[in-house]
N, C-alpha and C positions, 0 to 999 in steps of 0.2 A: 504494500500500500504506500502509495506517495501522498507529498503533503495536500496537493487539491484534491485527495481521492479523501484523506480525513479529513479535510474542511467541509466537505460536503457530509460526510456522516454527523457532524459535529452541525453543522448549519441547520439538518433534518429533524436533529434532537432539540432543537432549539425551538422551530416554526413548528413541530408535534406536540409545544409545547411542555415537553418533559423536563424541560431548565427555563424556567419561569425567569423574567427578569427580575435582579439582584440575585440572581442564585449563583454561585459560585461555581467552577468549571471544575472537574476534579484536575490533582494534580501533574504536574508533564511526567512525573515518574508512574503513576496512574496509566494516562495514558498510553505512554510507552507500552508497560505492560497488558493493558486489555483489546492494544489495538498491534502490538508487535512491532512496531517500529522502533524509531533512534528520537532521539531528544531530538535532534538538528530537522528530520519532519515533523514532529509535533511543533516545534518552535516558528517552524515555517507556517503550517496549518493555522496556528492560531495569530500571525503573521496576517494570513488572508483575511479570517473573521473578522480581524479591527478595522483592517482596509474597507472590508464591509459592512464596517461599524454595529456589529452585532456583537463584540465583547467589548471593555474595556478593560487592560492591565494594570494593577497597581503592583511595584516593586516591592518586596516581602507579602502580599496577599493574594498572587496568583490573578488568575481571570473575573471577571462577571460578567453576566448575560446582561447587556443592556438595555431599559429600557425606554418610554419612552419619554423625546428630549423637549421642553418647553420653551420658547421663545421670550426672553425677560427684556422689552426695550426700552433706554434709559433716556427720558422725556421730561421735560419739565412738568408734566404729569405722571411721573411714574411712580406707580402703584403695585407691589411684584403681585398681590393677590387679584386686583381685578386685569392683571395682564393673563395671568393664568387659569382664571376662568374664560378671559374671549378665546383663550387656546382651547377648550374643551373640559380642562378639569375643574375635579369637582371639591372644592377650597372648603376649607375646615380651619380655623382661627382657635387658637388655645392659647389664653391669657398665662403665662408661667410667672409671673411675679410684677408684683408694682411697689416701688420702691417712693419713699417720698423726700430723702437724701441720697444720690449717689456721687463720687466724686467723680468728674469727667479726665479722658484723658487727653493730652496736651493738642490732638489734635480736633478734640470734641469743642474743649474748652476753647479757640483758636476762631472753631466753625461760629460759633455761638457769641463770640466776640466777649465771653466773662473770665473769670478770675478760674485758675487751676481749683484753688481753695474753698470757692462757690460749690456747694450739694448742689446736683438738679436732682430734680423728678426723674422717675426712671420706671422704665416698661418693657417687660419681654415678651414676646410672643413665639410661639410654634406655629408656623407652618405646614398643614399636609394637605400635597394635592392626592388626590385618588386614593384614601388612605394609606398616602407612604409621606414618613416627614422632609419637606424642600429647604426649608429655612427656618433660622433665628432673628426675629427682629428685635434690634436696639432699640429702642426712643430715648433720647435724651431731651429733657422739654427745659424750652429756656424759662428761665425764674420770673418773668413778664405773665408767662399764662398762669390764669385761675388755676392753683392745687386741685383744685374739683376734678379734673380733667381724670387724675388717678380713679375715682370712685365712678366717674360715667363711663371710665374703659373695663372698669370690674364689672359693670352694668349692661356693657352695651355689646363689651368682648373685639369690640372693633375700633382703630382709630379715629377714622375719618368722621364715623357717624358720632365719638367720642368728644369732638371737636366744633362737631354741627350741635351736639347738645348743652352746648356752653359758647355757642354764637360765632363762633370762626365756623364759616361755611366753607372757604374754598383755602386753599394755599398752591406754592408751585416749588417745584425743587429748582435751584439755581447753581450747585456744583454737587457733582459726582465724583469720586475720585477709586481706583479698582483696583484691589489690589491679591494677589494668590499668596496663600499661607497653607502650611498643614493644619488640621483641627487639634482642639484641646481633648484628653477623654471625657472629659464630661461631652465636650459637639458630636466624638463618635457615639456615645451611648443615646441622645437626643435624636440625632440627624441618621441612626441607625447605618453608618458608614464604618470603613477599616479606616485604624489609624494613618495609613497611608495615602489616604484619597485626600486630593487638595481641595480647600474651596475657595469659594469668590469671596471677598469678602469688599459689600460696595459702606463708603461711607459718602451720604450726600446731605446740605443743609436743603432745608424745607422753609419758604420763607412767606408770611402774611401776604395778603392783596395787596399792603399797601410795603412791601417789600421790608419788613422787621422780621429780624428771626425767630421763630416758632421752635424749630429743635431741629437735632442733628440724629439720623440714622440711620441704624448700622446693619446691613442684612448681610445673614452671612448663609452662604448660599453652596447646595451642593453644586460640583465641577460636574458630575455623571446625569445631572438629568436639566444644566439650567444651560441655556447658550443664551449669552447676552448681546444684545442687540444694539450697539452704541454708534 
């Protein structure tokens, strides 16, 4: 067997659906073995699959079966949850913590234009499209907005509408900045990823109608299912 003879067996198991995306491929010594080849065809084999964008490899965690990829575009309205619902998924919002001091860091504190030593307001959220988790969102709220803002987003579980319940109706992002990092264990246990999978990690200011800073936030985003659209 050569390597596009097991890329195609390997591609069959795939679309038979018997390796569900995020499932893990077994490993090249696995395969070697149940398929009788050399490492140097499996390595090729799985060579093809990426090309065809049906694995993705992480370094120390072997393959996964990919699935599928969402379009996140960064807009002076950009919103990662209602971008991934006009993509088709089906968005679930999970408030993980609201803080009502946290200290910012020097590049939060910078965006926001306050003091390093300044508490903001602070807000996480979970992201899952299609019950699988996408992202962590930041909020860092600048010390301008009503505190209430915390108690409307435990209430309402959402920003935007968090922000329409306490009279800011609209706001617009005015800088993005993007950057790749490995995740913390706590992001792989959240974001259900190997520690070796990178994410996106976008940090952008969000700013009033009438162009005042609102808050600065941080989404941090998996690399295997977000392609950013800048």
């Amino acid at each position: 067997m050569d390597a596009r003879q097991l890329a195609r067996v390997l591609t069959q198991t795939i679309e038979d659906g018997a390796l569900a995306p995020g499932a893990q491929l077994p490993s090249q010594s696995a395969l070697m073995k149940d398929h009788g080849v050399s490492r140097h065809v499996v390595r090729k084999a799985l060579g093809l699959l990426e090309e065809r964008q049906l694995i993705t490899s992480w370094q120390g965690s072997g393959s996964v079966v990919r699935g599928r990829e969402w379009p996140y575009p960064i807009t002076s309205r950009t919103r990662i949850h209602i971008s991934l619902q006009e993509s088709g998924a089906r968005m679930r919002i999970k408030v993980l913590k609201t803080l009502e001091k946290k200290r910012p860091s020097p590049d939060v504190a910078q965006l926001l234009g306050v003091s390093l030593r300044e508490k903001l307001p602070f807000i996480e959220f979970l992201l899952i499209a299609d019950g699988l988790p996408i992202a962590l969102g930041h909020h860092f709220i600048h010390p301008s907005v009503p505190v209430d803002i915390l108690k409307r987003v435990e209430e309402i579980g959402e920003i935007a509408d968090a922000y329409a319940a306490i009279g800011i109706e609209d706001y617009f992002r005015t800088r993005t900045m993007v950057r790749v990092r490995m995740p913390s264990e706590r992001e792989t246990d959240l974001l259900e990823i190997p520690r070796q999978q990178p994410l996106f990690v976008l940090l952008g200011l969000n700013v009033s109608v009438d162009r005042k800073p609102l808050e600065v936030t941080e989404a941090i985003v998996r690399g295997d299912r977000i392609r950013l659209d800048i």
